[in-house]
C-alpha positions as YAML, in Angstrom:
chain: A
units: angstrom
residues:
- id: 1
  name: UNK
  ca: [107.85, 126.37, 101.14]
- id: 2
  name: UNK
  ca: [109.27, 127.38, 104.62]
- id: 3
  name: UNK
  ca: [108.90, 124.31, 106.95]
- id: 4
  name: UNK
  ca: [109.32, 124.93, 110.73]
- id: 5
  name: UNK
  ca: [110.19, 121.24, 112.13]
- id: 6
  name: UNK
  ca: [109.53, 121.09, 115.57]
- id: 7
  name: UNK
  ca: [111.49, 118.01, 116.83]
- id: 8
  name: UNK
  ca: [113.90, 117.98, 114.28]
- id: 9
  name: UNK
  ca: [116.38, 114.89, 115.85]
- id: 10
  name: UNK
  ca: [113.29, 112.80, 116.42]
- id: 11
  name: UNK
  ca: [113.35, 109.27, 115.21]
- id: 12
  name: UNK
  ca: [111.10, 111.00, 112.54]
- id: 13
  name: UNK
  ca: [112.48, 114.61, 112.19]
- id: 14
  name: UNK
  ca: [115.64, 113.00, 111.18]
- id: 15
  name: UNK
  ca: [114.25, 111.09, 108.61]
- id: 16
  name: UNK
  ca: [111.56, 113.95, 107.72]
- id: 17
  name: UNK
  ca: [115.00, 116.89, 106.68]
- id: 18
  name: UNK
  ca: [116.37, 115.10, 104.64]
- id: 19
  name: UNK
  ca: [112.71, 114.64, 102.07]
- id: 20
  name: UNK
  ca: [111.74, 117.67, 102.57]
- id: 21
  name: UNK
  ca: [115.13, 119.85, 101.35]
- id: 22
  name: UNK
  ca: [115.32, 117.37, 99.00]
- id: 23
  name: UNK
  ca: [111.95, 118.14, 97.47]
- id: 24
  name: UNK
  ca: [113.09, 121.53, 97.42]
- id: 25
  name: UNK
  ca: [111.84, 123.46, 100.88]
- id: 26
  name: UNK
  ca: [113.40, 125.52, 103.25]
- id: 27
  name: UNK
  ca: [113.98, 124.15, 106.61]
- id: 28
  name: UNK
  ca: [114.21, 125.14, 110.44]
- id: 29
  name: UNK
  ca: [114.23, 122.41, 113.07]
- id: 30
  name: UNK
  ca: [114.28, 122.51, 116.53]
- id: 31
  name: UNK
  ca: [116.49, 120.40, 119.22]
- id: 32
  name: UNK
  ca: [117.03, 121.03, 122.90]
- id: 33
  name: UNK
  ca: [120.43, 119.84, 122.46]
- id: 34
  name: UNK
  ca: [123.35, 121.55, 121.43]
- id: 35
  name: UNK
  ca: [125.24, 118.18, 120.89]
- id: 36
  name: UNK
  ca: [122.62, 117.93, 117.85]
- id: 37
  name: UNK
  ca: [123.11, 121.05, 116.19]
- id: 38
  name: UNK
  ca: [125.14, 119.62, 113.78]
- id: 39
  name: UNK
  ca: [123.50, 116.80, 112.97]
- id: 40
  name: UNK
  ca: [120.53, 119.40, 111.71]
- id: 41
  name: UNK
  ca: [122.83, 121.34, 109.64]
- id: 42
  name: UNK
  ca: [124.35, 118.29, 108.25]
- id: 43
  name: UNK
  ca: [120.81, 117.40, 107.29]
- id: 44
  name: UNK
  ca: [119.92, 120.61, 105.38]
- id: 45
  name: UNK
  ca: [118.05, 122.47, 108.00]
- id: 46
  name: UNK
  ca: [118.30, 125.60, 109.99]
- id: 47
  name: UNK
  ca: [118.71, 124.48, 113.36]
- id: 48
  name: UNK
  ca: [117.46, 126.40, 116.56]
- id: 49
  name: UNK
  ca: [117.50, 125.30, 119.74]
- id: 50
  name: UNK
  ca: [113.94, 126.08, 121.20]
- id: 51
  name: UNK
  ca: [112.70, 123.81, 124.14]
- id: 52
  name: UNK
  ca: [108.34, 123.52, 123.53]
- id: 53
  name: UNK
  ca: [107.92, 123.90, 127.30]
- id: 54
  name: UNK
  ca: [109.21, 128.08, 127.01]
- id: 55
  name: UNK
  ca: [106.64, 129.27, 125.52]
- id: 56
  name: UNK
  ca: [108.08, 132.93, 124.73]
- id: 57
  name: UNK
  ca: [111.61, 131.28, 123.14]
- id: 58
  name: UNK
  ca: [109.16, 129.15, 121.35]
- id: 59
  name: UNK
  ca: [107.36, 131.90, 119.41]
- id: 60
  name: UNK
  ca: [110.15, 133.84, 119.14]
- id: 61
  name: UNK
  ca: [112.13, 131.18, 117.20]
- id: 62
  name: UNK
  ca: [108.80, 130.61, 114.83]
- id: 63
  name: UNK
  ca: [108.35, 134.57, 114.01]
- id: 64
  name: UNK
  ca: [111.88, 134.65, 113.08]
- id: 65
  name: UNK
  ca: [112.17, 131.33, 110.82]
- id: 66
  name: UNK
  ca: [109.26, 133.42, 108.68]
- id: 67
  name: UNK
  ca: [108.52, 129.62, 108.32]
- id: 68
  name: UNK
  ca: [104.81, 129.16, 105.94]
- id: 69
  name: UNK
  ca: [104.23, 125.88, 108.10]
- id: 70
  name: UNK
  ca: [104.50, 124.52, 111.03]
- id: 71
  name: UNK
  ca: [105.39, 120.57, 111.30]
- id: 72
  name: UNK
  ca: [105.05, 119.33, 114.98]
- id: 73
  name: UNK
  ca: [106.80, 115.76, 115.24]
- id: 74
  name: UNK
  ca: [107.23, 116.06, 119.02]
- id: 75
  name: UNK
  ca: [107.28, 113.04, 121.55]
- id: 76
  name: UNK
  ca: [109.32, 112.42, 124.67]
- id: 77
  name: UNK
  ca: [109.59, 108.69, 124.80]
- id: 78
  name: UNK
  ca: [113.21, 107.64, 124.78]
- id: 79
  name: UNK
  ca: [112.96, 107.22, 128.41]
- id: 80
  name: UNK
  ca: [109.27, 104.89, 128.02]
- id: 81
  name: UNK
  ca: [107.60, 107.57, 129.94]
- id: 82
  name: UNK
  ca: [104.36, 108.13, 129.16]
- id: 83
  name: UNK
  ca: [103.47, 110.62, 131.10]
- id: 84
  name: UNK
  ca: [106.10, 112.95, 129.71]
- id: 85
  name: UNK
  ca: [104.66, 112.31, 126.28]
- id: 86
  name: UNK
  ca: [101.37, 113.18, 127.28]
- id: 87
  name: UNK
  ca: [102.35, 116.64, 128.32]
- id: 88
  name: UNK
  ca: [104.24, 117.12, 124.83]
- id: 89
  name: UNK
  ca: [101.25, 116.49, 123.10]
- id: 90
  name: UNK
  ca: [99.05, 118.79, 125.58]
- id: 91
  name: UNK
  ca: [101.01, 121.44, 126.97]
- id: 92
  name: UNK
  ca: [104.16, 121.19, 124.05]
- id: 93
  name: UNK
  ca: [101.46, 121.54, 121.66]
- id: 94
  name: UNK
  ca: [99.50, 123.98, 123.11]
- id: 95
  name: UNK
  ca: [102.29, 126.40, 122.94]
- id: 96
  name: UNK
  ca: [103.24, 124.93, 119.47]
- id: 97
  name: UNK
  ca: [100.25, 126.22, 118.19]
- id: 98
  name: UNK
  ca: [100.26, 129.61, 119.77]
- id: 99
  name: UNK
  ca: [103.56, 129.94, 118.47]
- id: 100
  name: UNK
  ca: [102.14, 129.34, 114.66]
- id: 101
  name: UNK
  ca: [99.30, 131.79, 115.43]
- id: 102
  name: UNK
  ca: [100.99, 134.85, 116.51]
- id: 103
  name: UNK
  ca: [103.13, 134.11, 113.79]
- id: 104
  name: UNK
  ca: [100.41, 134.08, 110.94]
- id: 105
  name: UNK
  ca: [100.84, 130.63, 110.38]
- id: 106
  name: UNK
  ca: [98.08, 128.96, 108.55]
- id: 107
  name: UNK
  ca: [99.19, 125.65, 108.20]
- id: 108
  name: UNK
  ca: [100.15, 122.76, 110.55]
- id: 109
  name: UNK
  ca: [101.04, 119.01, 110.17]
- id: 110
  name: UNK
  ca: [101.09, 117.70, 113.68]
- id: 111
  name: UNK
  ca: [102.11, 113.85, 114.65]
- id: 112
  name: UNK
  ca: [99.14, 111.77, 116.21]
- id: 113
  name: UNK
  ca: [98.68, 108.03, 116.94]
- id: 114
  name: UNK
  ca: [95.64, 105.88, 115.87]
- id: 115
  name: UNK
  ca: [95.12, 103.49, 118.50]
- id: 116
  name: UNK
  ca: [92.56, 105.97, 120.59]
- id: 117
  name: UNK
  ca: [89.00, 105.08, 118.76]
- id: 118
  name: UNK
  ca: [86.07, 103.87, 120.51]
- id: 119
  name: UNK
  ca: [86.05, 100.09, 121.18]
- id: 120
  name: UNK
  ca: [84.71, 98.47, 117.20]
- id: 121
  name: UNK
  ca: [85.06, 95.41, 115.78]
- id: 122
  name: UNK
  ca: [87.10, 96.10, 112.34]
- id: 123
  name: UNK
  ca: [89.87, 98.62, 112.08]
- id: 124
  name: UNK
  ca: [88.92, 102.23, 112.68]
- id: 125
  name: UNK
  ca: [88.24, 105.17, 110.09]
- id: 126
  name: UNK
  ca: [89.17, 108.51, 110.45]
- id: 127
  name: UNK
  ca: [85.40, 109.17, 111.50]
- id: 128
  name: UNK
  ca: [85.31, 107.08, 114.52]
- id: 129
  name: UNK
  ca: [85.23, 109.39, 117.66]
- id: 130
  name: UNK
  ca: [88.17, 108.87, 119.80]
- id: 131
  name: UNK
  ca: [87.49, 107.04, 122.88]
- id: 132
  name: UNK
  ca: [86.85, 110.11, 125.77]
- id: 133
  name: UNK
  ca: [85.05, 107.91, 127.91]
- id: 134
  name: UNK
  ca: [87.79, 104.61, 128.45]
- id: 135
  name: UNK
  ca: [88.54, 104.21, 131.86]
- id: 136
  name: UNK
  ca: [91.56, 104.53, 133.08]
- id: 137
  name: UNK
  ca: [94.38, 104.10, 132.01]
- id: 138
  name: UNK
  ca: [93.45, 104.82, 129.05]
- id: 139
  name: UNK
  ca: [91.30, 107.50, 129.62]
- id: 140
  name: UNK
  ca: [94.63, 110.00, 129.96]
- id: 141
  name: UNK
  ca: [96.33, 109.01, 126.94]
- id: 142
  name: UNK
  ca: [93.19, 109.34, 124.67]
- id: 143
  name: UNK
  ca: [92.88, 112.80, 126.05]
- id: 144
  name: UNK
  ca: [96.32, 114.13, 125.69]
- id: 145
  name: UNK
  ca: [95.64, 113.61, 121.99]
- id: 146
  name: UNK
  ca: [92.44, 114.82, 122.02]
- id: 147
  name: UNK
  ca: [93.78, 117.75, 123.13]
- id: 148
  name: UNK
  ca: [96.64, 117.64, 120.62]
- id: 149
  name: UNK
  ca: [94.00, 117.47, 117.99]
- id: 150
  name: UNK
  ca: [91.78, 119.85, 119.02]
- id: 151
  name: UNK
  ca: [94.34, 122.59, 119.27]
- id: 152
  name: UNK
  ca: [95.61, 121.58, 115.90]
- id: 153
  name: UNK
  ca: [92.36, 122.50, 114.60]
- id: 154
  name: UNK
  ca: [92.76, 126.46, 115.88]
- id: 155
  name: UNK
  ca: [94.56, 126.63, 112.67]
- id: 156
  name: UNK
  ca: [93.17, 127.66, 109.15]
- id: 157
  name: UNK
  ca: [94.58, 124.56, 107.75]
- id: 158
  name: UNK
  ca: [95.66, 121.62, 109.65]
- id: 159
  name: UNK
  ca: [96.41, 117.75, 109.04]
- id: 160
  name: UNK
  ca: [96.65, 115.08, 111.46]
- id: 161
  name: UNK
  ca: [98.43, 112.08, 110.92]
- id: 162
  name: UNK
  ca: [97.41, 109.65, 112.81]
- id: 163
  name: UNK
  ca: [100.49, 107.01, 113.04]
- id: 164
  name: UNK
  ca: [100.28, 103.22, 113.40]
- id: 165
  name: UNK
  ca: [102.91, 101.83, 115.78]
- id: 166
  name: UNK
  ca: [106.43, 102.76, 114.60]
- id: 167
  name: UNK
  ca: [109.09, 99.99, 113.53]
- id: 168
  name: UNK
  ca: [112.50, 100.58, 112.03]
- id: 169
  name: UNK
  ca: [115.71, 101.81, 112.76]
- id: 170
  name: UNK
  ca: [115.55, 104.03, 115.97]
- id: 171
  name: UNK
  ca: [112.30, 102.60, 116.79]
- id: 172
  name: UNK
  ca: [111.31, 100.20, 119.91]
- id: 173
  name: UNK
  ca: [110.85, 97.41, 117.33]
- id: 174
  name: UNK
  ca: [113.99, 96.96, 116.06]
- id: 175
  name: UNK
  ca: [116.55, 94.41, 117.10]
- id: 176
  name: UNK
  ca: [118.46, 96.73, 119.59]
- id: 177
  name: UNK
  ca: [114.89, 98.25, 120.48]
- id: 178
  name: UNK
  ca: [112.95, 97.89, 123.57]
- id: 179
  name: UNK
  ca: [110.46, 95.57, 122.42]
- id: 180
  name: UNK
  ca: [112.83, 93.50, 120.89]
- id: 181
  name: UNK
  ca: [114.89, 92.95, 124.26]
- id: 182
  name: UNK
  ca: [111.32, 92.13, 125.66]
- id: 183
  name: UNK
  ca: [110.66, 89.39, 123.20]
- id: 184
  name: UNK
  ca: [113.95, 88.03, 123.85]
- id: 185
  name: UNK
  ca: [113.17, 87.91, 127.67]
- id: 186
  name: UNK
  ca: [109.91, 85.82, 127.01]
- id: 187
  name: UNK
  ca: [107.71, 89.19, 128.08]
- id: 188
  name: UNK
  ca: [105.60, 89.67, 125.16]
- id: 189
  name: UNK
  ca: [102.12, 87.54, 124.52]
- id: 190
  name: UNK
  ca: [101.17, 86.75, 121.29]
- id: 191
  name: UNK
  ca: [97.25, 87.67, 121.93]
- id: 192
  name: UNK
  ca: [94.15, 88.41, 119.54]
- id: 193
  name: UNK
  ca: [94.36, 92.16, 120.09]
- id: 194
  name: UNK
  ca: [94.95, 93.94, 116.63]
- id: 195
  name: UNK
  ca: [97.73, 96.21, 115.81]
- id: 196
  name: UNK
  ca: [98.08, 98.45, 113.17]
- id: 197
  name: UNK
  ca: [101.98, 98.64, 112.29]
- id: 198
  name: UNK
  ca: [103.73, 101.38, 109.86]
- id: 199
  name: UNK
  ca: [107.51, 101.85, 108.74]
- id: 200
  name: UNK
  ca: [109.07, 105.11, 110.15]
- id: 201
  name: UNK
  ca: [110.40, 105.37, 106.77]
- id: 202
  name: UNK
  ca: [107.06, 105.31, 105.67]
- id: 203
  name: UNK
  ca: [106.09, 107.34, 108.60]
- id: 204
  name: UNK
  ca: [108.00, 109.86, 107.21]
- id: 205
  name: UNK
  ca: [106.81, 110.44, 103.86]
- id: 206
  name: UNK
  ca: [103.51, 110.78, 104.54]
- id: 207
  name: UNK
  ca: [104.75, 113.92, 106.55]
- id: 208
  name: UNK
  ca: [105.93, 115.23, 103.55]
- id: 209
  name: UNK
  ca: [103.08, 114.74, 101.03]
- id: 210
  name: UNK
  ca: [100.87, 115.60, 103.75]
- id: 211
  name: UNK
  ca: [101.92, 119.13, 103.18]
- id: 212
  name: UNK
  ca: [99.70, 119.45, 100.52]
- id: 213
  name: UNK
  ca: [97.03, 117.45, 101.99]
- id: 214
  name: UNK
  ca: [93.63, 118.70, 102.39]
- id: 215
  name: UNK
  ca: [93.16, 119.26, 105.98]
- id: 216
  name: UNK
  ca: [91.97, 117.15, 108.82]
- id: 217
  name: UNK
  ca: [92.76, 113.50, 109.92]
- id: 218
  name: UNK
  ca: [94.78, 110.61, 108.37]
- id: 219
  name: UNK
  ca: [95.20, 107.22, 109.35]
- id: 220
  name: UNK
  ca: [98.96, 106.27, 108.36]
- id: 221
  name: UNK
  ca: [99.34, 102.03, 108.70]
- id: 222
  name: UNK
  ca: [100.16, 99.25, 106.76]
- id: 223
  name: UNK
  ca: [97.33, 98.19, 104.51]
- id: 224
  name: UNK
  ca: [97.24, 94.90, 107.34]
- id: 225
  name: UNK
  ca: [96.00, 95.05, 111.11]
- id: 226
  name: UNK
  ca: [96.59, 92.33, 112.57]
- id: 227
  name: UNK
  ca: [96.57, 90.21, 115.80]
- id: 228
  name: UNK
  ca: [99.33, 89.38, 118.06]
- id: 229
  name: UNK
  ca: [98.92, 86.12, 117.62]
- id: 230
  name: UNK
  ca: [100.04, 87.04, 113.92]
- id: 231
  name: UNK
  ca: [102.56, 89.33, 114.00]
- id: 232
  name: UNK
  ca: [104.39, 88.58, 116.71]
- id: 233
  name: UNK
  ca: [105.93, 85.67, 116.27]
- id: 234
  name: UNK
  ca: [107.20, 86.78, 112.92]
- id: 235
  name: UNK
  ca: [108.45, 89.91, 114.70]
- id: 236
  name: UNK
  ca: [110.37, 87.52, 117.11]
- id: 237
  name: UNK
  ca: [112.07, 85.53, 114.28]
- id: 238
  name: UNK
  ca: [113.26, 89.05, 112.69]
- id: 239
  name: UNK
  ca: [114.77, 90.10, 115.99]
- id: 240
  name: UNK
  ca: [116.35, 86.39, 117.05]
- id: 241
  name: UNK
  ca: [113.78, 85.89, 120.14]
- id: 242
  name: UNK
  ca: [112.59, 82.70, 120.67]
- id: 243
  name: UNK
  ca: [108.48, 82.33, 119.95]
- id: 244
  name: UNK
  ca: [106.59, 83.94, 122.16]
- id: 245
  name: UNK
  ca: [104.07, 82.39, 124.84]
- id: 246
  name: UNK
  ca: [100.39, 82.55, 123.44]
- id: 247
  name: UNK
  ca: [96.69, 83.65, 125.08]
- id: 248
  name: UNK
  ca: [93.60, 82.66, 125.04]
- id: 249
  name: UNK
  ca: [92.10, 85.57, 126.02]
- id: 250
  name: UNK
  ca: [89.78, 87.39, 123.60]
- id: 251
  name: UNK
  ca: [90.65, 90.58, 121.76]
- id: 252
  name: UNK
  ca: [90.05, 93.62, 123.36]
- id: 253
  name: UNK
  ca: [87.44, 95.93, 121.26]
- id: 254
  name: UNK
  ca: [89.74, 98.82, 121.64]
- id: 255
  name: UNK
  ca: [92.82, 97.14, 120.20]
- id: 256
  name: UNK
  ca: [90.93, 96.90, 116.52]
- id: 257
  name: UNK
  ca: [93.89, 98.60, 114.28]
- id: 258
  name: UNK
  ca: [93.12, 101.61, 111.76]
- id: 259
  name: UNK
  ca: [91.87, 101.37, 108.07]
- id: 260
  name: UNK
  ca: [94.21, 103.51, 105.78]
- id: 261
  name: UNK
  ca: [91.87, 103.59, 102.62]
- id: 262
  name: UNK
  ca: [91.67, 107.12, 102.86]
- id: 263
  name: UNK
  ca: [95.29, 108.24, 102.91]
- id: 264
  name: UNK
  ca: [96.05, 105.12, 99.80]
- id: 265
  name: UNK
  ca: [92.84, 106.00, 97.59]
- id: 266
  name: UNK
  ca: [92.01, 109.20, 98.33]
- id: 267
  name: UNK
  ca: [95.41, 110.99, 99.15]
- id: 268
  name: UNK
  ca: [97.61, 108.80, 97.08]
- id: 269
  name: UNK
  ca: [100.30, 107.98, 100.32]
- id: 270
  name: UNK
  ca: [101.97, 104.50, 98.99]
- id: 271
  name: UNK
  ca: [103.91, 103.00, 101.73]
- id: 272
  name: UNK
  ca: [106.76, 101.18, 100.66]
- id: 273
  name: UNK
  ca: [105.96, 98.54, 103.24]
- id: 274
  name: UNK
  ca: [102.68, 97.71, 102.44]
- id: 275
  name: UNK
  ca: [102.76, 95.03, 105.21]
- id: 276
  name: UNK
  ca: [104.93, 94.75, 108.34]
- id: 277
  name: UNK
  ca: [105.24, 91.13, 107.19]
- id: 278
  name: UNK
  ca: [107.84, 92.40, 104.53]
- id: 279
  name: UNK
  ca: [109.04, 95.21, 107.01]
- id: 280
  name: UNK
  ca: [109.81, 93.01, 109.51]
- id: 281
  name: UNK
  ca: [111.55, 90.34, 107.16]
- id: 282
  name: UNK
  ca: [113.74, 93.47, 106.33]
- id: 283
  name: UNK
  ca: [115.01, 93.86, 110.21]
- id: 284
  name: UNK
  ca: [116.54, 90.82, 109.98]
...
């Protein structure tokens, strides 16, 4: 199979080349920077450089790879700007898919998050509607991937994965990541909200199998949500921050974690890290 890897030098698309020439597929993966060019080839891949926001460059690059699917691991948060990321996933996207259409794709894989249900009481399934109606700020993020999704689904064959929070190497919680420099600094409350956590390693090959996944949305976590109050402490000891402040406060109904029965029973995705108590353990 011909895999057209749209954000190829991603903290996931660098982990992603690597599984899938291994398991024997062609490759093309995009960057906007030349500096990275190399680090594609190196990998196995094709590399173009294509920038999701030029939308003509874009299709061009996906008509010429010939590619039989279309992978879109896009995000723009190295900077922690969240408004950037939300026009990956709506206007990046939105050409992404256009691209894969005029091309005759029929099949797209296409990175999502799974912290966007409604407000519940036990960790969300892949049925729960996402949560259009939150006030803001929440309101814009849940429809940035609403619209990611929905455009997704212009395809003939599409699957969603719908990520837990990332950890690992390159990630925010790692000890040279973001998060961890917050811990460190005292800024992070151990609460009762719930988190659902997963490995980028893990991350990754789900992204993989999900190529021959029957189409439409997977929850990709740990098999534990959990509370602040939980994980957080043991996320401070991995990273060498002292233990975090507590609250009292009660969990908010929208921080309720994901269920990932669906992707382990029915879809057969094992993640090594069945709990980010282990996964943290291993950032030490």
């Amino acid at each position: 199979m011909h895999v057209f890897l749209a954000g190829g030098t991603g903290v996931l698309g660098r982990r992603i080349v690597p599984l899938l020439v291994a398991a024997g597929h062609t490759v093309t993966a995009t960057t906007r920077d030349e500096a990275k060019v190399a680090m594609l080839r190196d990998l196995g891949a094709t590399a173009v450089r294509a920038d999701v926001y030029d939308a003509a460059a874009l299709a061009a690059a996906v008509r010429e790879s010939g590619a039989d699917v279309v992978m879109h691991q896009l995000t723009d948060l190295s900077a922690g700007d969240f408004a950037a990321n939300a026009r990956v996933r709506v206007a990046g996207t939105r050409n992404l898919v256009d691209a894969a259409l005029a091309a005759g794709v029929r099949r797209i894989v296409a990175q999502s998050i799974s912290w966007m249900y409604e407000p519940g009481d036990v960790p969300a399934v892949e049925e729960i509607p996402l949560d259009l109606h939150a006030p803001e700020p929440r309101r814009t993020g849940v429809e940035a991937v609403a619209a990611l999704e929905t455009a997704v689904r212009e395809l003939p064959e599409w699957v969603v994965l719908r990520y837990g929070l990332f950890y690992g190497t390159g990630t925010w919680f790692e000890p040279r990541g973001a998060r961890a420099e917050a811990a460190r600094s005292g800024a992070l409350v151990a609460d009762a909200d719930v988190t659902s956590f997963v490995h980028v390693d893990d991350a990754a090959t789900a992204a993989v199998q999900a190529l021959a996944w029957p189409s439409g949305p997977v929850n990709v976590c740990d098999d534990e949500p959990a509370p602040g109050r939980d994980w957080l402490p043991a996320f401070c000891r991995a990273v060498g921050a002292p233990a975090p402040p507590e609250s009292g406060a009660p969990r908010s109904r929208v921080a309720r974690g994901a269920d990932n029965h669906y992707a382990r029973k029915h879809l057969g995705w094992t993640p090594e890290y069945a709990s980010w108590r282990a996964g943290f353990a291993a950032l030490a």
